[in-house]
N, C-alpha and C positions, 0 to 999 in steps of 0.2 A: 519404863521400857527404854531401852539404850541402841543406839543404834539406827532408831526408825525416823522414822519421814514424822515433821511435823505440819499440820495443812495450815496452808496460810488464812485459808475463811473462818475456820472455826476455832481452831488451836489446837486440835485433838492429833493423835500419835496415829501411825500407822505402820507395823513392819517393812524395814527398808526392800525395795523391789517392789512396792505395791504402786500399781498406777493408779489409784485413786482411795481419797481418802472414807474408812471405814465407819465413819462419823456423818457425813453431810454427800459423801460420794463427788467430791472435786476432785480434778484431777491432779496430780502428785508429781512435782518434778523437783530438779535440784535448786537449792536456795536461789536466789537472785543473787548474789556475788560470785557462785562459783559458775555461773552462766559465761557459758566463750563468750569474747567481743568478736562480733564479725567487721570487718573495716569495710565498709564501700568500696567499691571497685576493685576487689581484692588485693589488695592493699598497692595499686598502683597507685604513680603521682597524678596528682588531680590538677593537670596543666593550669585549669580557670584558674586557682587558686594562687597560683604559681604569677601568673600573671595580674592575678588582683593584687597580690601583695609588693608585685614590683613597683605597678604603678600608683598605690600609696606611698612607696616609700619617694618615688619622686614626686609625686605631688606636694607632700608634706614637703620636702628637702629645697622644693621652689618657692612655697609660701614663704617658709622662714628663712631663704637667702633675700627674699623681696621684703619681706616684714621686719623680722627678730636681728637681722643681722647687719643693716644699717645701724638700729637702733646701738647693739653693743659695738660697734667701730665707732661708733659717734662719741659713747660712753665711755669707751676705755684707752680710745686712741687719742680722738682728733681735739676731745673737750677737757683733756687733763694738761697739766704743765712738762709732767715729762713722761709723755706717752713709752709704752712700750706693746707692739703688737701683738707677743707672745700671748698674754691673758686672754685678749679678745679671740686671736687663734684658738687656743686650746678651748675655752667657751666654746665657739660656732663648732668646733668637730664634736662637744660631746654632745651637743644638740643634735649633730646629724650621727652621731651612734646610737642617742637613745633612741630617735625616730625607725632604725634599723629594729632593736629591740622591742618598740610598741608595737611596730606594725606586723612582728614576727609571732608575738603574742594575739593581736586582733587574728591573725591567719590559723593561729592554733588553735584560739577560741570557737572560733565561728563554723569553721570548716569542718565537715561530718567526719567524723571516723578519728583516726588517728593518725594526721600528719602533720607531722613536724620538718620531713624534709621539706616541703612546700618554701614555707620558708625561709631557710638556709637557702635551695634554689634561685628566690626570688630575691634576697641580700645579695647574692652572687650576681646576678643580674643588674641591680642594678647599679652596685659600684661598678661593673664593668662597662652601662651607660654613662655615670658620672664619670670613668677616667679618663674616655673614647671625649666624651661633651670637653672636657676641661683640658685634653692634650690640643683637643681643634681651636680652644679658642687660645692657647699658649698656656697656661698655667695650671699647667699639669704636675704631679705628684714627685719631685726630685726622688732619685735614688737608684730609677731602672726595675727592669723586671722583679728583681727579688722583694722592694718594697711593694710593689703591686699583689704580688703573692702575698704578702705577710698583712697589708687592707682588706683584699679579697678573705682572707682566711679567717680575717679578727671580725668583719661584716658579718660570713656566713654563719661566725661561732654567735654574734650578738643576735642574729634570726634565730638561729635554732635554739639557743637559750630562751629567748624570747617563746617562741614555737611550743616549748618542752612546759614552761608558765601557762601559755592560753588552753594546753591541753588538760594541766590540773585542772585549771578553772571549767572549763567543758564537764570531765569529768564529778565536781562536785557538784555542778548546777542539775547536770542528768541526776545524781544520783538522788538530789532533793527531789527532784519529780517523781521517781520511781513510789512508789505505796511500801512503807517500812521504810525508807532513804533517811537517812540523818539531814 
């Protein structure tokens, strides 16, 4: 038979439009992959999340300026013969890019439905407490507005990348639970 409904209980075929199967009498519906995703909250942003992920990303961003980031000024500056702060520089920021990207990722993953704005949002946030924290204390971003845009932009793009990763991950963990899931 071509065409029909296969039941998931028994195996047996059943002419497509039939609501239940002719074999064992379950009921018949469309496979499990071509089932809609419904997003929670239809499909509004989920502020909590938005806010969880900001305040991971400075959480993490203060450990490792109080932890990880003595250690490499120590290491590539102040303990070598002919320091150059460039390396140590460029070090601590990919540190605090990837922390953008994990915690964009944990936001994707964990968070029900499908959202990925969340954290882009909350990347956005929180470089914009990290430039607000770092103009108050002097040592703020040289460059002006335009480079502000272009941190703000490269932050949001490493969240939502990040975001776009934890939701694969979401998606294949569901779909191993599902019965028939790879």
């Amino acid at each position: 038979m071509t065409g029909g409904l296969r039941c998931t209980a028994c195996g047996a075929e059943s002419p497509a439009g039939s609501g239940f199967c002719r074999q064992c009498g379950k009921a018949l519906g469309p496979p499990v992959d071509d089932e809609p995703v419904e997003v929670p909250g239809g499909g509004r942003i989920q502020w909590g999340w938005v806010a969880a992920g900001t305040g991971l990303i400075l959480v993490f961003q203060i450990v490792i300026n109080i932890t990880i980031t003595p250690l490499i000024v120590r290491k590539m500056v102040l303990d070598t013969p002919d320091p150059s702060p460039y390396g140590a520089l460029g070090l601590v920021i990919l540190l605090g890019a990837a922390v953008y990207f994990l915690v964009g990722m944990l936001v994707g993953r964990y968070s029900k439905g499908y959202t990925v704005r969340e954290p882009a949002i909350a990347s956005v946030a929180a470089a914009a407490i990290n430039t607000v924290l770092s103009m108050a204390m002097g040592s703020g971003i040289g460059g002006g507005v335009m480079t502000m845009f272009v941190v703000f932009a490269l932050l949001a793009a490493l969240g939502y990348g990040g975001g776009i990763v934890g939701e694969k991950l979401q998606q294949r963990a569901e779909k191993g639970r599902r019965p028939g899931g790879a």
